[in-house]
C-alpha positions in Angstrom: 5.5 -5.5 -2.8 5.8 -3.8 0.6 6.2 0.0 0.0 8.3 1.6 2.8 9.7 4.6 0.8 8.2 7.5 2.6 10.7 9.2 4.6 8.3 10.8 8.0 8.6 14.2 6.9 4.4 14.6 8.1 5.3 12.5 11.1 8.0 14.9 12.2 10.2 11.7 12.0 14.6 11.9 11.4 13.8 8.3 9.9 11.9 7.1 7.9 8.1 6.4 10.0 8.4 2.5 8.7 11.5 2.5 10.8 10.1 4.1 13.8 9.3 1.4 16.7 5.5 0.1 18.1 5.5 -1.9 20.4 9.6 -2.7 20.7 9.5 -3.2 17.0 10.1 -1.2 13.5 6.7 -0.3 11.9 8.4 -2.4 8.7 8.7 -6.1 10.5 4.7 -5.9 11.1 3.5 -5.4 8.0 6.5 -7.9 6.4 5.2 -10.8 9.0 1.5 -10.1 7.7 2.8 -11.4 4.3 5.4 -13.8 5.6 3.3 -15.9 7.4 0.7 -16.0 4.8 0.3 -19.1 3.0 -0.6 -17.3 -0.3 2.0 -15.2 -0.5 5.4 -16.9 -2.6 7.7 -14.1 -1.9 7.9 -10.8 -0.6 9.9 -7.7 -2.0 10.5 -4.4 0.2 10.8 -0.8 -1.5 12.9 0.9 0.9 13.7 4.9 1.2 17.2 5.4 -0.7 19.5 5.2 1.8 18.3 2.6 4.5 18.5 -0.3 2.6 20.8 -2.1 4.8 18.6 -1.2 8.1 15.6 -2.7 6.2 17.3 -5.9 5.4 18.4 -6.2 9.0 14.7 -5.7 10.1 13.2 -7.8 7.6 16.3 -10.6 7.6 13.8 -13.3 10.1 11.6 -13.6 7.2 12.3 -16.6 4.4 9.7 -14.9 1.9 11.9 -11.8 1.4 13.1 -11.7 -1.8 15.0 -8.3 -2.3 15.3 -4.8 -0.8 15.1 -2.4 -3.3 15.6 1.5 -3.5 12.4 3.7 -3.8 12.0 7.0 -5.6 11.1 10.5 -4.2 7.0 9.8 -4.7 5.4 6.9 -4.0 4.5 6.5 -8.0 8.3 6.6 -8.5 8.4 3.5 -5.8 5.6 1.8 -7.6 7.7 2.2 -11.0 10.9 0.7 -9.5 9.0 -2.2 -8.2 7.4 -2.8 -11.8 10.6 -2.6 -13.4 12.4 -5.0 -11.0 9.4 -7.4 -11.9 10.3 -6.9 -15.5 10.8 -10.9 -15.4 7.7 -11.9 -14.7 4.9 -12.7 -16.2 2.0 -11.1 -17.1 -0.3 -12.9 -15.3 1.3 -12.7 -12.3 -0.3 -12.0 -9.1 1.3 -9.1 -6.9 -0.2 -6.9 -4.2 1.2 -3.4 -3.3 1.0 -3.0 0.1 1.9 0.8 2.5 4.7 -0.4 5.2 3.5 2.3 7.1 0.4 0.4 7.5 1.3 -2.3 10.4 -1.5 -4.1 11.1 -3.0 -5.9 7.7 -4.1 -9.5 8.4 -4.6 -12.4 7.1 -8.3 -11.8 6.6 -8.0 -8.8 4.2 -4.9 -10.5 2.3 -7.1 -13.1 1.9 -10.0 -11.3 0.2 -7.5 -9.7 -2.4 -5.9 -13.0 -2.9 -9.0 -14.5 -4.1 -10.6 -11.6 -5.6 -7.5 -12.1 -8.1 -9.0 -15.5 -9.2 -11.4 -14.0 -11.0 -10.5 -10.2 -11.3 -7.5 -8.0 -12.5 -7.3 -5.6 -10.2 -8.9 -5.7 -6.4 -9.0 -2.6 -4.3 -9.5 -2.5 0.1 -12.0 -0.2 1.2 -13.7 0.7 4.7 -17.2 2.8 5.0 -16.8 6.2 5.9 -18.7 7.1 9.1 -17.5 11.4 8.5 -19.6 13.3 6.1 -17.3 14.5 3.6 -18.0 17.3 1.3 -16.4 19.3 -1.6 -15.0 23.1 -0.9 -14.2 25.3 -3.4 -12.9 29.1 -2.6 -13.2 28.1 1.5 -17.2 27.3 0.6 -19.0 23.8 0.4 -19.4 23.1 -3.3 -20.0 19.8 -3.3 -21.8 17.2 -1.2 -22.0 13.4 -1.7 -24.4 10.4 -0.4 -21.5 8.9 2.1 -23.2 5.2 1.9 -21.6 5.6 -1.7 -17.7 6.3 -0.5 -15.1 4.2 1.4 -12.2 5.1 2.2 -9.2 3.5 0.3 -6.6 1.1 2.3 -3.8 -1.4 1.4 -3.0 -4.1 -0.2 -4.2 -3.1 -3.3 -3.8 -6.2 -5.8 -3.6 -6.9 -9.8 -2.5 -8.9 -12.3 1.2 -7.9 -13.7 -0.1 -7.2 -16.9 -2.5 -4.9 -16.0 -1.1 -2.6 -13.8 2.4 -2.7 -16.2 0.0 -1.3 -19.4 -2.0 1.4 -16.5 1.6 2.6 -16.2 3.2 2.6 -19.3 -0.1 4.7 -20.4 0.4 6.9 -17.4 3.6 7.4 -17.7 3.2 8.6 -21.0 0.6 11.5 -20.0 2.2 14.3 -19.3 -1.1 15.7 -16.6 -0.3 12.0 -14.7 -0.5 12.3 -10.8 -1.8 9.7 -8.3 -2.0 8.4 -5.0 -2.7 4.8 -5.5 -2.3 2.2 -7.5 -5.8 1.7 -8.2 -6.6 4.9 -9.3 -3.8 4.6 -12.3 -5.9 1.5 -13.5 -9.2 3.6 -13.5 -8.0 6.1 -15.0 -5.8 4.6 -17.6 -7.9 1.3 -18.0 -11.6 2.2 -17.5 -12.9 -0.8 -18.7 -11.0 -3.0 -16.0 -13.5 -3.4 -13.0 -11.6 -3.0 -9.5 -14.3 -4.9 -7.1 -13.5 -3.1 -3.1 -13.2 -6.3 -0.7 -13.6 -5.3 3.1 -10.9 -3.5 5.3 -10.3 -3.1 8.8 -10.3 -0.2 11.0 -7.4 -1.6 12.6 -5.8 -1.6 9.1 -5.0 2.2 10.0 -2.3 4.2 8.2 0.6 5.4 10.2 0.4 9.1 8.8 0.8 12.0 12.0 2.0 11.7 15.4 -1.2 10.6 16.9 -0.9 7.7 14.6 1.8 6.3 16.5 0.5 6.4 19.9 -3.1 4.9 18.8 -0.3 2.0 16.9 1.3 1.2 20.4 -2.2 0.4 21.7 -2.9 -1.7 18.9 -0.4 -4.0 19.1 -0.2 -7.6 19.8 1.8 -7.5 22.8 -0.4 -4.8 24.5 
């Protein structure tokens, strides 16, 4: 599941950022050919802002694996939901990673690791060292300060067997304090006895997020 249902509004963007263009292309087609062109991945479904279906399937029409454009919601849980519910079909132990359109450059190295973390797990998460210290602040004051050798820094795919994450959500979804910003974190918190193992990122895995984002993408990519 490639999730492209932000809409830019950090980026400054009149688009949607998965539609902006690196390197003469849409942010969308890179992160679709990751998945395309890799041998463990059956099919491929894009959740698209509402609206800009049609100029997703255009993008994404060069690419066999694509299954379906579908319509997102106004949070990126809301997008998750939709793509559960279109997968209503499937079974439960189904393999399907959720992957952030807006992040372009995922290879086949990191697919990989999820891929076969999934042999043997439920749920796989894609993590990356931080190198910042990061602290907690309270009232404008540090409050909070944590050993950084124990914290990575979260990146997409994030991958799971169907079953799982459909029971994370259906308890979520049921809780009426539920927010989140991942996937992963709705199985921790809703399934705590389901072990995510972290495989390896990629500090080229970045997240297209703020305008800086996109000129650091145009120097990352392939045709540079």
């Amino acid at each position: 599941m490639v999730l492209a249902g932000g809409t830019g509004q950090r980026i400054g963007s009149e688009v949607p950022k998965q539609l902006i263009e690196i390197g003469g292309r849409p942010i969308l087609s890179y992160a679709v050919e990751a998945f395309d062109t890799f041998p463990g991945v059956d099919e491929i479904v894009v959740v698209m802002a509402p609206g800009f279906g049609d100029v997703a399937r255009a993008i994404v029409a060069p690419y066999p694996k694509v299954r379906a454009v579908i319509d997102g919601g106004t949070s990126r849980t809301d997008s998750t939901v939709n793509a559960l519910a279109f997968l209503a079909g499937e079974a439960d132990d189904a393999r399907v990673l959720f992957h952030d359109a807006a992040r372009p450059f995922v290879d086949h190295a990191i697919i990989g690791r999820c891929v076969t973390a999934l042999e043997s797990f439920e749920a796989v998460a894609v993590g990356q060292p931080v190198s910042d210290t990061i602290v907690g602040v309270s009232g404008g004051f540090v409050s909070a300060m944590t050993d950084r050798s124990a914290l990575v820094r979260f990146q997409t795919p994030q991958g799971f067997r169907l079953g799982t994450i459909r029971k994370a959500y259906q308890l979520a979804l049921a809780d009426p304090a539920f927010q989140a910003t991942d996937d992963c974190g709705v199985v921790h918190r809703y399934l705590p006895d389901v072990p995510i193992p972290v495989v390896a990122g990629s500090e080229r895995n970045l997240k297209v997020t703020h305008p800086l984002d996109i000129q650091i993408a145009e120097h990352l990519t392939p045709n540079r």
